[in-house]
N, C-alpha and C positions, 0 to 999 in steps of 0.2 A: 361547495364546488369541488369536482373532482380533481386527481393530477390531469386526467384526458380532456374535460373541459378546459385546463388550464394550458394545456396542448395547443386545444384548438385555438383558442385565443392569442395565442401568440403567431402561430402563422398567417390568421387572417389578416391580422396589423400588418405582418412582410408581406402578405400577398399584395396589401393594399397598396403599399410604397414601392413593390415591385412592379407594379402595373402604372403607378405616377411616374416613375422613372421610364419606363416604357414610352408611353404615349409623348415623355418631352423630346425622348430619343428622335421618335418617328414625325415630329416637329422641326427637327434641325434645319433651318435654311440660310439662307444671302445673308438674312440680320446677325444669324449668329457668325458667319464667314467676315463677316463685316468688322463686329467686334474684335473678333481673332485679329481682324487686319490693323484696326485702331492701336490694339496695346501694342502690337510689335513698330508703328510708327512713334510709339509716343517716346519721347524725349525726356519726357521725368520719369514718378513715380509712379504704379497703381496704387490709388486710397481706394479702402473698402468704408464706407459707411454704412451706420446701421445702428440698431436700438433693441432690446428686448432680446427674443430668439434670434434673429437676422441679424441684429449684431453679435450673435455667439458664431454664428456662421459666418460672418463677415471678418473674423476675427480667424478663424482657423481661415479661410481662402486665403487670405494674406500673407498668411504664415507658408501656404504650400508656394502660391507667386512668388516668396523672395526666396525659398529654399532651391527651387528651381530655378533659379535665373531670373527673375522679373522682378527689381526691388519693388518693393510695397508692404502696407503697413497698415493699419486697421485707426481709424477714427468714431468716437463714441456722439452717437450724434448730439447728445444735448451737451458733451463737454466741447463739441463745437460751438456753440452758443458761445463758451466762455473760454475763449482763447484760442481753443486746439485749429480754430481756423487758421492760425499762422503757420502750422505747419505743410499748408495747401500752397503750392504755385501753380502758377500759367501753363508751363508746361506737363502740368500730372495730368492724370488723368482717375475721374472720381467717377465710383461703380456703388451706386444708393442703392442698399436692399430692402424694400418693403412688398410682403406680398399682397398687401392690398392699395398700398399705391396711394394711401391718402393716411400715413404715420405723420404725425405734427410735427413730431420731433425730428422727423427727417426732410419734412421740407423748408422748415424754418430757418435753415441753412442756407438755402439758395439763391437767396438776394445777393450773400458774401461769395457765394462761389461763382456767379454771376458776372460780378466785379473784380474778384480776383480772374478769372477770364479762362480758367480750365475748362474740357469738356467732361460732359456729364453722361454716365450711362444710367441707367435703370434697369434694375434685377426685379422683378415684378409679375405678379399673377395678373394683372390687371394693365392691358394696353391704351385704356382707354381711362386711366387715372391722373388725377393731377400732375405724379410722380412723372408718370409717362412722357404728358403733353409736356412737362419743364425739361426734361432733356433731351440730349442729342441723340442716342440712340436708343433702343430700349431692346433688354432680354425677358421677353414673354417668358413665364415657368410656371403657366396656370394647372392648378389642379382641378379634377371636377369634385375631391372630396379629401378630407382628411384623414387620416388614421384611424382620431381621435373620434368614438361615435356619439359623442356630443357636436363633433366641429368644429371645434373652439380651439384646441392645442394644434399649436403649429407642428405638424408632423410629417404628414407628406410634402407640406408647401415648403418645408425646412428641408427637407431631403431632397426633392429638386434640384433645390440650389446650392445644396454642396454638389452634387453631381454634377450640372450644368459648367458652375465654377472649377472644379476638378479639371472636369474635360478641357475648358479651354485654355486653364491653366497649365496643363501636359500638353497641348496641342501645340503652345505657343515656348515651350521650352523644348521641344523638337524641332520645331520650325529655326530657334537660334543654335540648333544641334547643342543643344548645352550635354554636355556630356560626362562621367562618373568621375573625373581628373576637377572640374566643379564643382560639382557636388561633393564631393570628399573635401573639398576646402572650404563649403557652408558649414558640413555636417561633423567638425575635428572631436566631439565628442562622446562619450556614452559607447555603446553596444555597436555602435553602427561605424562609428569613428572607428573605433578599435579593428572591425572587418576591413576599411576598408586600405587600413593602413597595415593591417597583414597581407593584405591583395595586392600592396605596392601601390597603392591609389594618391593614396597622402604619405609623406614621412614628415 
């Protein structure tokens, strides 16, 4: 295989995931305005739940929600099974990622979050999945194909949903005007700390 075939091959992949991020763009509606309205009401936490790929995503959105302002924190779905469910209250609010909407391991949770009495989102290619029907609101982020030209590696479906998540995550830390005087007291360290406490941001 040539360098030029290996060229090629690597943009059609970004073409691909640029055109999945496209189409969820030109999707945006009420459900997604809705969600934004949900986490800026909620009164606890955001939990990202997730398993496999979704949960490596579920795990960086988390990370960006609490840097920006919106505490939250990432749960492993099957170490929910065994214990990690006491870190959920009533007041959080839990954002399940599967993009196909019927992961075992993530619905096997639901009886206890059910009970524990939090609301439930769903991050999901599939509106019309179990995932979907158990919760309270659902973020559609269908792709018509993946990356991967077998199918099978989550790629565009994974890249959605960090986008998606991104978005609403900046969306909703503008909305509380969180501003660089905040952020400089998330971020006191590394490369970034150090700018921002030459900028007078932090001392």
């Amino acid at each position: 295989m040539t360098e030029l075939n290996n060229m090629q091959l690597l943009k059609e992949v970004m073409e691909l995931e640029i055109k999945a991020v496209q189409r969820i763009r030109d999707r945006i509606d009420e459900k997604f305005a809705k969600v934004v309205e949900e986490i800026l009401l909620c009164k606890g936490k955001i939990i990202f739940l997730g398993v496999g790929k979704s949960g490596h995503i579920g795990k960086k959105l988390a990370a960006t929600f609490a840097s920006t302002g919106t505490p939250s924190f990432f749960v492993h779905a099957t170490e929910a099974l065994h214990g990690d469910l006491g870190m959920i209250e009533k007041d959080d609010l839990v954002i399940a990622i599967s993009n196909s909407g019927e992961t075992k391991e993530i619905l096997a949770p639901f009886p206890s979050l059910r009970f524990i009495g939090c609301k439930i989102i769903a991050m999901t290619g599939n509106s019309t999945s179990t995932l979907a029907r158990e919760s309270d609101l659902i973020l559609e982020v269908y792709v018509e194909k993946e990356a991967d030209p077998l199918g099978l590696a989550p790629t565009s479906s994974s890249t959605t949903a960090l986008v998606v998540g991104d978005a609403i995550a900046i969306t909703v830390s503008q909305l509380k005007n969180f501003g660089k005087q905040q952020f400089g007291l998330f971020h006191p360290g590394g490369s970034l700390g150090q700018k921002l406490i030459k900028d007078g941001i932090i001392s």
